[in-house]
C-alpha positions in Angstrom: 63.6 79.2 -78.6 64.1 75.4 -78.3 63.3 74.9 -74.1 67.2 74.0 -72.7 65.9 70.5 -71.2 65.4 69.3 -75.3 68.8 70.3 -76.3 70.8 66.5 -75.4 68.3 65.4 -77.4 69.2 67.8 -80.6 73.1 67.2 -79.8 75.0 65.6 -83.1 75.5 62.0 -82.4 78.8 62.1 -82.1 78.4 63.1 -78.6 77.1 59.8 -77.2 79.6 57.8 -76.1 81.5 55.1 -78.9 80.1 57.4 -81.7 82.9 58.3 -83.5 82.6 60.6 -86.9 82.8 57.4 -89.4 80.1 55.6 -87.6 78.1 58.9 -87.4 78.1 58.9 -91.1 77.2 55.2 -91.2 74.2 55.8 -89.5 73.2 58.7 -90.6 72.9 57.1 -94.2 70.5 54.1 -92.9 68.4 56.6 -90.8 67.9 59.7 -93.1 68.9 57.6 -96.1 70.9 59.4 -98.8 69.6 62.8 -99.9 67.8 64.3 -103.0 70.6 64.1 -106.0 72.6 61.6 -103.7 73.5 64.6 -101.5 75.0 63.8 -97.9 72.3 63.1 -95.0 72.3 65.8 -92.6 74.1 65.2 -89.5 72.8 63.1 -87.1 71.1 63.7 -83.9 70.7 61.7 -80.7 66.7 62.3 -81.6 67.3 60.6 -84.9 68.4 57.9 -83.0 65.3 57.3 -80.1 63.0 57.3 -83.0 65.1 54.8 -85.1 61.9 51.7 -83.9 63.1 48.1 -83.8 60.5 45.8 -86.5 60.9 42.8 -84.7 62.5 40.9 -82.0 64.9 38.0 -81.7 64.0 35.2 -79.0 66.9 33.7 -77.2 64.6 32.1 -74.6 65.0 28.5 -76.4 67.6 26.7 -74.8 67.8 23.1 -76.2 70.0 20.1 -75.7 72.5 19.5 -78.2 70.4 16.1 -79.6 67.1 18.3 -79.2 68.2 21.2 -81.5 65.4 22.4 -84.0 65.3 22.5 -87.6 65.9 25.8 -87.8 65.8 29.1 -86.0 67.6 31.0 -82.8 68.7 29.1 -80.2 71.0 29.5 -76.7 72.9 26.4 -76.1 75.5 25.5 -73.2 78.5 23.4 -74.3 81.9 22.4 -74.0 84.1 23.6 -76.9 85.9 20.9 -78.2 88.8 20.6 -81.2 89.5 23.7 -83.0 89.7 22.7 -87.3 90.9 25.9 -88.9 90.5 25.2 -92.9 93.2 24.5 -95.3 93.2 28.2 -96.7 92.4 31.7 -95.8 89.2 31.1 -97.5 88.2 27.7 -96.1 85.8 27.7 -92.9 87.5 27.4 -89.2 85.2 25.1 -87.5 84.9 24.4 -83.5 83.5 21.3 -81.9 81.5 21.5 -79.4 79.5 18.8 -77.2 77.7 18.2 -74.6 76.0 15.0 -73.1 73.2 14.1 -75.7 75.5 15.4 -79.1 77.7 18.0 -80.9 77.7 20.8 -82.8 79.9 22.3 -84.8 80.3 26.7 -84.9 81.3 27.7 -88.1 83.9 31.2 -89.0 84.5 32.7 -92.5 87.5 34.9 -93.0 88.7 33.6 -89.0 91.2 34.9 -86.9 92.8 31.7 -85.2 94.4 33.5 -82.4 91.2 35.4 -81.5 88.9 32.3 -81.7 91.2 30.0 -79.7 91.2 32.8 -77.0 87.8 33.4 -76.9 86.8 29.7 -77.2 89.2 27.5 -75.4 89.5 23.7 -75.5 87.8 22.5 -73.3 86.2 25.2 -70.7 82.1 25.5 -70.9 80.7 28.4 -73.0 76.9 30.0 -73.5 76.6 30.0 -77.5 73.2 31.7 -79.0 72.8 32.2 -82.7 70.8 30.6 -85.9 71.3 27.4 -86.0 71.5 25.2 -89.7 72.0 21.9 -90.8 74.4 20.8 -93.1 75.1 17.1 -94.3 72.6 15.8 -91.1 75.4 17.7 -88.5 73.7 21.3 -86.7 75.6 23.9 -87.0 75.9 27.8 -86.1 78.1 30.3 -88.3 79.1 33.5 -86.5 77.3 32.9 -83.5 76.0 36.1 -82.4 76.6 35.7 -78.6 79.5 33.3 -76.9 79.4 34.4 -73.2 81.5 32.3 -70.0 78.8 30.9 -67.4 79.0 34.1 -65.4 78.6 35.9 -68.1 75.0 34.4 -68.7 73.1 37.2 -66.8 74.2 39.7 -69.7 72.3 37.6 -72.6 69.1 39.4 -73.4 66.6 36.9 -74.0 64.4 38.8 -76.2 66.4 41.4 -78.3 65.0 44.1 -80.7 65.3 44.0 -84.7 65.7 47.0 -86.4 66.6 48.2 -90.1 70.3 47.7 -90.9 72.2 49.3 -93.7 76.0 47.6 -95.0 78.6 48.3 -93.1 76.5 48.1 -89.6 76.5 45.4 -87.5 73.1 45.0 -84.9 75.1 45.0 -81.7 76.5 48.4 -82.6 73.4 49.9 -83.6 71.8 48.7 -80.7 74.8 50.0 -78.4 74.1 53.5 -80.0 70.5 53.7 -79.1 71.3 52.7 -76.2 73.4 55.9 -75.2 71.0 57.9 -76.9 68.2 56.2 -74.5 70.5 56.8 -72.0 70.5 60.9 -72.8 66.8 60.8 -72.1 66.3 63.9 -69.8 63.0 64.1 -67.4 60.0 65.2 -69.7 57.3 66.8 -68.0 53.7 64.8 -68.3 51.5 66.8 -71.8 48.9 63.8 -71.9 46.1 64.3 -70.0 45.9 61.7 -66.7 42.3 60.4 -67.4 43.6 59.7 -71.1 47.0 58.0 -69.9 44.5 55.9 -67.5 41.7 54.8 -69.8 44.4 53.3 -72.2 46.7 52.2 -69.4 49.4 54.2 -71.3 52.8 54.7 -69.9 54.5 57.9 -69.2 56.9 59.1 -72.5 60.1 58.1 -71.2 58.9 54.3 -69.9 57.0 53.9 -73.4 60.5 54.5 -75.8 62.2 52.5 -73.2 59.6 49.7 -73.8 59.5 49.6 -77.3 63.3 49.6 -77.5 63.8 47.0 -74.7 60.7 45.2 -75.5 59.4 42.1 -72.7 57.6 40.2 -75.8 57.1 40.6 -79.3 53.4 41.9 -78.6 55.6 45.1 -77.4 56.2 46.1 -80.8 52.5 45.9 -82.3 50.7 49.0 -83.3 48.4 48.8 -80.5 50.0 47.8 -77.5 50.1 50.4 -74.9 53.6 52.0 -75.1 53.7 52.1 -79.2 50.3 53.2 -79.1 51.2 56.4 -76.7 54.0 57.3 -79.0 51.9 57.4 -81.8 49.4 58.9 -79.9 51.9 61.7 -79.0 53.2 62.0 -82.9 49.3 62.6 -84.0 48.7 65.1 -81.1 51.8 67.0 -82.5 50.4 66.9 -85.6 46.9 68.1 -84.8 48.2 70.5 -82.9 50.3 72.5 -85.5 47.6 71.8 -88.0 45.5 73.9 -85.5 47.9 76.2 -84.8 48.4 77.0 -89.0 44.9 77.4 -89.1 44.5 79.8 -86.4 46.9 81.9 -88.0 45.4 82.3 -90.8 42.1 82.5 -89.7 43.6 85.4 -87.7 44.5 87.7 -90.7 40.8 89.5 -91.2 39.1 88.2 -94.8 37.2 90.5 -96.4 32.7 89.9 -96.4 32.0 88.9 -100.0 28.0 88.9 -99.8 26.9 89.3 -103.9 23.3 89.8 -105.1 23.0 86.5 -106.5 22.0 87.7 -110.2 25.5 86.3 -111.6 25.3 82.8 -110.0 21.4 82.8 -111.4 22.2 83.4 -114.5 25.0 80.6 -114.4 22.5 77.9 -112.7 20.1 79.2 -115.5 22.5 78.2 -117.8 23.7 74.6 -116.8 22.2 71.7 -119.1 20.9 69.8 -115.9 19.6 70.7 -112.4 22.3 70.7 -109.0 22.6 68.1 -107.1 21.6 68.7 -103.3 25.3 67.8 -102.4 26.3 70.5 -104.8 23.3 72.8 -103.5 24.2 72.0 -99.8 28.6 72.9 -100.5 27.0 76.1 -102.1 25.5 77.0 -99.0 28.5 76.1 -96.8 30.9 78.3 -99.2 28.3 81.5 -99.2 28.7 81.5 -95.6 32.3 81.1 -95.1 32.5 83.9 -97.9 29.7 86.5 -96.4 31.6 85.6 -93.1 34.6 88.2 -92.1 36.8 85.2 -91.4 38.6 84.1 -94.6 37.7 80.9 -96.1 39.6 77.6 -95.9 37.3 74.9 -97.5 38.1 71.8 -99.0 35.8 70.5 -101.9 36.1 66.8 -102.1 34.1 65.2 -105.1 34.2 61.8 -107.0 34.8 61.8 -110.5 32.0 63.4 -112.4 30.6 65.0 -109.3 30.5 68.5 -110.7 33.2 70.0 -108.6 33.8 72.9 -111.5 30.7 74.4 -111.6 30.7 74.6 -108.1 34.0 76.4 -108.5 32.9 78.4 -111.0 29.3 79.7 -109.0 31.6 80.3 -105.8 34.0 82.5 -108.5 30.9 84.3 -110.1 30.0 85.1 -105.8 33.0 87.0 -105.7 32.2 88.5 -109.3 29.6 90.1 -108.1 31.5 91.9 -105.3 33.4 93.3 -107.5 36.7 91.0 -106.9 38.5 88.5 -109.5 39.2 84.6 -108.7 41.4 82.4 -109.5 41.6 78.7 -110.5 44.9 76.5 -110.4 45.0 73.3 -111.8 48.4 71.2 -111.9 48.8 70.4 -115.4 48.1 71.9 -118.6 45.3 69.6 -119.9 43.2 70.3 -116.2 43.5 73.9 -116.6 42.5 73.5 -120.1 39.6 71.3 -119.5 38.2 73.7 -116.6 38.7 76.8 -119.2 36.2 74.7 -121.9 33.8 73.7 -118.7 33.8 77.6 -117.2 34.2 79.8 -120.3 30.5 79.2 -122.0 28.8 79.3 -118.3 30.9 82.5 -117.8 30.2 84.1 -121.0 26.2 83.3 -120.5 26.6 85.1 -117.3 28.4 88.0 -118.6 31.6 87.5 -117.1 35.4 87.6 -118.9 37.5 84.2 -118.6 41.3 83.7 -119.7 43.9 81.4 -119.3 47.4 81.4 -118.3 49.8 78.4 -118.8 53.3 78.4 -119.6 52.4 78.2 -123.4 51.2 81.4 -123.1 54.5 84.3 -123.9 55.5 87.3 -125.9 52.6 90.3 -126.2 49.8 88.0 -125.8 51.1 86.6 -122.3 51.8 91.1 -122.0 48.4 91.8 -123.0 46.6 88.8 -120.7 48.7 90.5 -117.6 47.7 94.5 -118.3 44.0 92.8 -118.7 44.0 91.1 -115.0 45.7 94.3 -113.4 42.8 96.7 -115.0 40.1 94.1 -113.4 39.0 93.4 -117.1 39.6 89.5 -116.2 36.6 88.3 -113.8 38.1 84.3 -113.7 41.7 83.6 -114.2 42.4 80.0 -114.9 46.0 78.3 -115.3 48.7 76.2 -113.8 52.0 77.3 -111.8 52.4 80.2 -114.1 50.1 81.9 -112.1 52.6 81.5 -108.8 54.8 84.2 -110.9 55.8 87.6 -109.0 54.8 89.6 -112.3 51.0 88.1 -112.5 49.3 90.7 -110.6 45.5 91.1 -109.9 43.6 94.6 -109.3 41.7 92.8 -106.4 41.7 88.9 -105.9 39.1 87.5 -104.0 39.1 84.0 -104.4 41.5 81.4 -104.7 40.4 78.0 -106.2 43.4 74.8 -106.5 42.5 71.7 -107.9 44.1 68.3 -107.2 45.5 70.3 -103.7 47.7 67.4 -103.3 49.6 68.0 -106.0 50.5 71.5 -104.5 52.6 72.4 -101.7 51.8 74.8 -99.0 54.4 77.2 -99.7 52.7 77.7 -103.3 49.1 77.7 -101.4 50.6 80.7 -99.5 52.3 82.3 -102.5 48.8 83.1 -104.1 47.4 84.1 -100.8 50.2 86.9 -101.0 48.6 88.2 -104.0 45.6 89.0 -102.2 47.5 90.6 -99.0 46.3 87.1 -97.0 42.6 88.3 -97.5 41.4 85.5 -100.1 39.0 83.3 -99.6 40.7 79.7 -100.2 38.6 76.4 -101.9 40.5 73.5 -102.4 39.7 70.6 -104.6 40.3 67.2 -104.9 39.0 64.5 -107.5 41.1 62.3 -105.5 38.8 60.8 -102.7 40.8 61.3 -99.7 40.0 58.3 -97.2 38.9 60.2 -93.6 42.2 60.0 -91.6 44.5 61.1 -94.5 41.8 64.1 -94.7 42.6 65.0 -91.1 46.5 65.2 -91.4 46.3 66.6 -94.9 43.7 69.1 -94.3 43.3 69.7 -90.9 43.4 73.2 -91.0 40.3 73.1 -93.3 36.5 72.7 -93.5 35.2 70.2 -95.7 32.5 69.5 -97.6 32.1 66.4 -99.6 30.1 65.9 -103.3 28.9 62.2 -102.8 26.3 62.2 -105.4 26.4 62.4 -109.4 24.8 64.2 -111.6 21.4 63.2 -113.2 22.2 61.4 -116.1 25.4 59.9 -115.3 25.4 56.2 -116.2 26.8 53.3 -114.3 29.8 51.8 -115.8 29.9 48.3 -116.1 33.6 47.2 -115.0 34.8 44.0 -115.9 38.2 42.2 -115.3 40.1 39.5 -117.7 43.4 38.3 -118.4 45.6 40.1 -121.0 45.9 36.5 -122.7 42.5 37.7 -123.9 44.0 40.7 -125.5 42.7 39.3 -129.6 38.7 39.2 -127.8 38.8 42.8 -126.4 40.5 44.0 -130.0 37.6 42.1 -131.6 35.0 43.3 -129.0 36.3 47.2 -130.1 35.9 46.7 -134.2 32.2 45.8 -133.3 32.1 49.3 -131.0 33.7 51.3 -133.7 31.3 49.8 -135.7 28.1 51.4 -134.2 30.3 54.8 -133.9 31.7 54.5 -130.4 35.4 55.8 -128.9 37.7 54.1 -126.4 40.7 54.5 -124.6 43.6 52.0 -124.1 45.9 53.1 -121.0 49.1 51.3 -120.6 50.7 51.5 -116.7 53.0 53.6 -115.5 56.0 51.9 -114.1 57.3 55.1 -111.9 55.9 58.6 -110.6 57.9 60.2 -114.1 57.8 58.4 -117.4 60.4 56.8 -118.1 61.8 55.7 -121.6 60.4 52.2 -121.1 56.9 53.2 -120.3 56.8 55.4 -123.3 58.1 52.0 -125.2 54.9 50.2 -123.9 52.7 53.1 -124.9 54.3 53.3 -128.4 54.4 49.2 -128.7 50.6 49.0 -128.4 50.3 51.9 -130.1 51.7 50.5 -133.5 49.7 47.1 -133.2 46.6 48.8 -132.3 47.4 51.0 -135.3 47.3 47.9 -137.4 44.3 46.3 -136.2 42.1 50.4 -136.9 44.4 52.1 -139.5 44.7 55.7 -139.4 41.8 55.5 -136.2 44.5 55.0 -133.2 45.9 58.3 -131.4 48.8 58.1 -128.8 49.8 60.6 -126.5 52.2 60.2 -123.3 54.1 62.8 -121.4 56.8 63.7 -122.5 55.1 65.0 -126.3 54.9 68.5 -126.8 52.1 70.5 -125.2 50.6 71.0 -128.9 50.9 68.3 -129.9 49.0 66.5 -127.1 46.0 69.1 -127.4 45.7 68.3 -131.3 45.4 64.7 -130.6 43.1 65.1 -128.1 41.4 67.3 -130.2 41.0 64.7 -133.2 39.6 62.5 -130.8 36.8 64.7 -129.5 36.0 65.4 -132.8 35.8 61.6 -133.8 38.6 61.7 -136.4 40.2 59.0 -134.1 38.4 56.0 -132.7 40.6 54.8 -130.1 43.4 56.7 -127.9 46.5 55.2 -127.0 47.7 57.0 -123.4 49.5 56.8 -120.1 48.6 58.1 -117.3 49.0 61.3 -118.3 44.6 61.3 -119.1 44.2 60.7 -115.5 42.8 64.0 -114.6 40.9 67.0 -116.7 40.0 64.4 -120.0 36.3 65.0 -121.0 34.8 63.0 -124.1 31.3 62.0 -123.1 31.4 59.9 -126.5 34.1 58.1 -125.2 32.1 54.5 -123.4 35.1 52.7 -123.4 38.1 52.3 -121.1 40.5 49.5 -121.2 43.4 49.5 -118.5 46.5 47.3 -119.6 47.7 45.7 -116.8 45.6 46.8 -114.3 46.9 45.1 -111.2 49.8 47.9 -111.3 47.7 50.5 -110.3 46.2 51.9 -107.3 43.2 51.4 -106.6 42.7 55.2 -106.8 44.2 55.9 -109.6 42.2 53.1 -111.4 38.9 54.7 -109.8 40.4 57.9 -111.3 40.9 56.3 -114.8 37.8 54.6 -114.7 36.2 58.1 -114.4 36.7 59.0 -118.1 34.1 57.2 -119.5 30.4 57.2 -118.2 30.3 60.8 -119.0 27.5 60.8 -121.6 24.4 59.3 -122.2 25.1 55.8 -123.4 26.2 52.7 -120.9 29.8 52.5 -120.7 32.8 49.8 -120.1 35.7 50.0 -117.9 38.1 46.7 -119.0 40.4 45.7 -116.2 43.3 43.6 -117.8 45.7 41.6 -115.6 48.8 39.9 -116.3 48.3 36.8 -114.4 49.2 35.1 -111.9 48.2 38.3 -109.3 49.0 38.4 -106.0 46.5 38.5 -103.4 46.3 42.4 -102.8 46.4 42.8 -106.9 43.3 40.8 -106.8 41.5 42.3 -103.8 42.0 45.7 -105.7 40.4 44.5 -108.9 37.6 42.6 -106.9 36.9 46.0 -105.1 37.0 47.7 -108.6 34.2 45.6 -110.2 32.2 45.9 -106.8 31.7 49.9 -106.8 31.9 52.8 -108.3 31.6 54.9 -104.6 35.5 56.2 -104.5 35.1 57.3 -101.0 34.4 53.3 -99.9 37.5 52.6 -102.2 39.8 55.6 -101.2 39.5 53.7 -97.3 40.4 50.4 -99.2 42.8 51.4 -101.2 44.5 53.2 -97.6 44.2 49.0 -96.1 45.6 47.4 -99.2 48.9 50.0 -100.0 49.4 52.0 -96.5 49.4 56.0 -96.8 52.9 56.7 -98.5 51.4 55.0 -102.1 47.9 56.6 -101.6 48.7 60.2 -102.5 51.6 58.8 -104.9 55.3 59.4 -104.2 55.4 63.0 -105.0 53.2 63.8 -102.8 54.4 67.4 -101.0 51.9 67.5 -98.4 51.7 64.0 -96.7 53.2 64.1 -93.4 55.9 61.4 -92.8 55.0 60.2 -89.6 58.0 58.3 -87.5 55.7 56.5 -85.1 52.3 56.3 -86.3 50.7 54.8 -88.6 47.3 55.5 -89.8 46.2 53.1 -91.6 46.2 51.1 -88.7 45.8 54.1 -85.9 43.2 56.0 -87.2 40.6 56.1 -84.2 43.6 57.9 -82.2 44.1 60.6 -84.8 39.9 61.4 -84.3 40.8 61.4 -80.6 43.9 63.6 -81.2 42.0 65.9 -83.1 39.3 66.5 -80.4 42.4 67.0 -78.0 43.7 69.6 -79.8 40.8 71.4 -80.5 39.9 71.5 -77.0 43.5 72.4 -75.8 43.6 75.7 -78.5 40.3 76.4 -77.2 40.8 76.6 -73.7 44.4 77.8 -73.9 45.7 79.3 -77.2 48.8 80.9 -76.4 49.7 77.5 -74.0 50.6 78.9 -71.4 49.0 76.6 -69.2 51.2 73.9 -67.4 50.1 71.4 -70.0 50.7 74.2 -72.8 54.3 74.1 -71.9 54.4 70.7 -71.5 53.0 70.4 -74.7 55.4 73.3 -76.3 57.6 70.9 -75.4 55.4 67.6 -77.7 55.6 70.1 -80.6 59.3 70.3 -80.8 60.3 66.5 -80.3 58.1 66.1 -82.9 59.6 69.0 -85.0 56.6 70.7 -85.5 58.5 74.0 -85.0 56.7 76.4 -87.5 53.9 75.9 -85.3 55.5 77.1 -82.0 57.0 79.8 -84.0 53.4 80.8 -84.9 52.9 80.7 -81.3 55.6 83.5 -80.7 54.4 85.6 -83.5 51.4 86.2 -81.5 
């Protein structure tokens, strides 16, 4: 499988010389860090290793006299070692004079070894010393040295040395040692970049650019765009756009099915709807009839801002596929989303004659029995629900069309698992509330079309967002009794510390819960997580109704929450958001006709992204403009949250910073599959070999299943 010329590179570690099976374990711990559960890391390869980057560089180019020694910082320094001073206990510091013609210095030793010191820094003979130096009591000094070489030994300093991450129990010079053998097991790569490419950047071939990065001539070496870290990364996004193109192919390749209705179902549904489309909604309509009277199979992502009527395009792509006769599906990732799509589609549906039901994990016994022997018969036109419907026994008579919300929430393996239930002949929509900034679209979705909802429906009323400190907590509470007053609702969100809620978070929900509940007696709801599915949904419910004025909540009303009496948001310290998330939050209110108020309170004094966020917050209301600010401000990894399944780790790029390469990459790869599927070409095989450095294997598996 693997080409034979890869395989020193996919050798354990332990085969590089000095890499015993203790220090294979060390490093193996800093580099893969510990697994899920605290299980052990996987064993280590000599690949792990070349793509272990240095993050900085230490300069040993100063070399000072003794009276001209800095404040502070690295320095190389030539002197003669004068009177050894070992302290008067174990624990005391051994210090060593040393001099030359303009001063002294003294080196300083914790935990010494007399013997060892005296023979490695004799009385008297001349010795190259390079390390941090400090000053203590007005006397320089330098503790553990990091380099004491004899005078012909001086070659063998390197003058500018790479940092990299370090884990206890590692010292630099032997992690540096290891990548060095592992640099050393480099075999000859054949050239995958194309020449005009490698010219126009003045990029170096693969082998000269690790070797640059790890060796590096200056610190400019290391930055994101100089030439040999940008060809890496380069090479990391080309692997990635590659496979991406690869997946899609495949599954392009297995035949849809042509799903042209009559239009009469969609009609009546368009009929139906309380307010006209929007001609972003029209214009994604248009793009998803194609792609579905097309005999390829649909792939489309649907990306649309809060409250830019993402469902009912759903639901008039679902009633398309209604009126050929086949059954959709909608999956949502929590209960409350598939909820609030079931009281958005079920009315429309109805209107239009067709049968809507939903299937959660609440749903057991001879109802869930009855729901299933429903969908087999074809009875059930829309099924909506949330991983329940991933189970082997929910079977449909003919599915059609598969609809997931909040994609990102969902791995591919589950995408696929529904696909199976249609024999791989379903047409796919994806949707995401979250605005995904342009680049993280290309390595999330690149295997997908897109179409984008960038306008809101008529009606929809700007919300006015402010921001103040949380000192100013007894205003907003007064500024709320005068809202209830004229009949309005609110919410009150308190953060969310980590991905899961903890016990503390639910604490700072259920603390402002109880003094909100004194301020508005018997008018404050709370929900949170980890309550009951039930019991959530009755809250909520008293809310919509207007039993409760205010709602008390985590995060957990981040998605699928619909009161359009609701004009109010406040967000409890705010600056622990992202700026998504916030955007997302934001996007419960403005729903109905009256002006509504997003509160933004702080816990001062905020740090200078913190306030950039909030600034950008009370600026716009456009979440694609802050979806690419919120990418600057917290880097890729926080965008998408931590659970995020689908994100691609990358080892060398980064694209926040690198995103123009990943457009370029993209264009590469389409032109590559384009001209040479299989790769066969030279460059194919040359770039088989791209694929599998970067451990893209699935793709070149694809490649071998024809």
């Amino acid at each position: 499988m693997r080409p034979s010329e890869l395989n020193p590179l996919f050798a354990s570690a332990t085969s590089l010389p000095g890499i015993g099976a203790k220090l294979e374990r060390v490093l193996a711990r800093l580099i893969q860090g510990a697994g899920s559960g605290g299980a052990s890391p996987s064993p280590l390869r000599v690949l792990d290793l070349i793509w272990h980057l240095p993050v900085g560089v230490v300069d040993r180019s100063l070399r000072p006299k003794l009276a001209d020694l800095p404040p502070s910082g690295v320095v190389t320094v030539e002197a003669v070692i004068g009177r050894h001073r070992p302290g008067a206990s174990r624990r005391a510091p051994y210090r060593i004079d040393c001099l030359d013609e303009t001063g002294t210095l003294s080196l300083v030793f914790f935990h010494a070894h007399g013997d060892y010191l005296k023979r490695t820094l004799p009385e008297g003979e001349r010795r190259l010393i390079s390390g941090r130096v400090e000053w203590f009591n007005g006397n320089p000094q330098i503790a553990h040295p990091d380099y004491v070489l004899t005078p012909e030994e001086a070659a063998s300093l390197p003058l500018l040395e790479p940092v990299y991450p370090l884990t206890a129990g590692l010292a630099p010079k032997v992690l540096r040692k290891a990548i060095a053998s592992a640099l050393a097991a480099l075999p000859q790569l054949p050239e995958w970049q194309d020449a005009t490419m490698l010219a126009r950047h003045r990029w170096p071939g693969f082998t000269e650019a690790l070797r640059a990065v790890h060796e590096p001539a200056s610190a400019a070496d290391l930055q994101p765009d100089s030439p040999p870290r940008a060809r890496l990364a380069y090479d990391e996004l080309l692997a990635n756009q590659l496979a991406l193109g690869l997946v899609r192919r495949q599954l392009k390749r297995a035949k849809g099915r042509i799903t042209a209705g009559d239009g009469r179902i969609r009609d009546r549904i368009i009929a139906a709807l309380p307010y006209s489309l929007t001609g972003a909604q029209t214009l994604a309509l248009a793009e998803i009839s194609a792609d579905m009277k097309s005999s390829d199979r649909m792939l489309r992502l649907l990306q649309g801002d809060v409250g830019s009527g993402k469902t009912v395009v759903a639901l008039i792509a679902l009633a398309a596929a209604a009126e050929a006769s086949l059954q959709g599906a909608l999956v949502a990732p929590t209960e409350i989303l598939a909820r609030q799509h079931l009281a958005t589609i079920e009315p429309l549906a109805e209107a239009a004659g067709l049968r809507t039901a939903l299937l959660t994990g609440r749903e057991t016994g001879a109802a869930r029995k009855r729901l299933l022997q429903d969908l087999a018969a074809g009875e059930i036109q829309i099924l909506i629900g949330t991983h329940a419907l991933f189970q082997e026994d929910v079977a449909f008579r003919d599915l059609g069309l598969v609809v997931i919300d909040e994609q990102h929430r969902f791995g591919v393996h589950q995408r696929l698992a529904l696909q199976a239930k249609a024999d791989g002949k379903a047409d796919m929509l994806v949707m995401s509330a979250t605005p995904i900034p342009r680049t993280l679209s290309l390595t999330l979705y690149g295997d997908m079309d897109v179409s984008r909802l960038t306008e809101k429906p008529a009606g929809r009323q700007p919300i006015d967002t402010r921001v103040t400190s949380i000192e100013r907590t007894d205003e907003v509470i007064a500024g709320l009794r005068r809202a209830f007053g004229t009949g309005a609702r609110a919410y009150w969100v308190c953060p969310l510390v980590e991905e899961s809620e903890t016990a503390d978070d639910r604490t700072a929900a259920e603390a402002r819960f109880r003094a909100l509940d004194e301020q508005f007696p018997g008018r404050v709801g709370l929900v949170h997580g980890r309550m009951k599915g039930a019991e959530k949904d009755a809250i909520m419910a008293r809310f919509k109704a207007g039993e409760l004025s205010l709602l008390v909540a985590t995060t957990v009303i981040e998605v699928g929450v619909n009161v359009p009496e609701a004009t109010i948001m406040v967000i409890e310290n705010a600056e622990r958001f992202g700026l998504a998330q916030l955007h997302q939050l934001r996007g419960r209110v403005g729903r109905g006709e009256e002006r509504s108020t997003c509160l933004l309170l702080y816990q001062p004094p905020l740090s200078s992204t913190a306030a950039a966020r909030l600034k950008i917050m009370r600026e716009t209301e456009d979440g694609f403009l802050i979806a690419e600010e919120d990418l600057r401000l917290r880097g890729a990894g926080e965008v998408l949250g931590t659970r995020q399944s689908g994100l691609p780790s990358f080892r060398v790029a980064n694209i926040e910073q690198q995103g123009e390469l990943l457009a370029i990459a993209r264009k590469d790869a389409a032109l590559v599959l384009e001209k040479d599927p299989g790769l066969t070409s030279a460059r194919g095989q040359a770039l088989r070999m791209l694929l599998y450095l970067f451990e893209r294997d699935e793709a070149v598996r694809l490649l071998q299943a024809g």
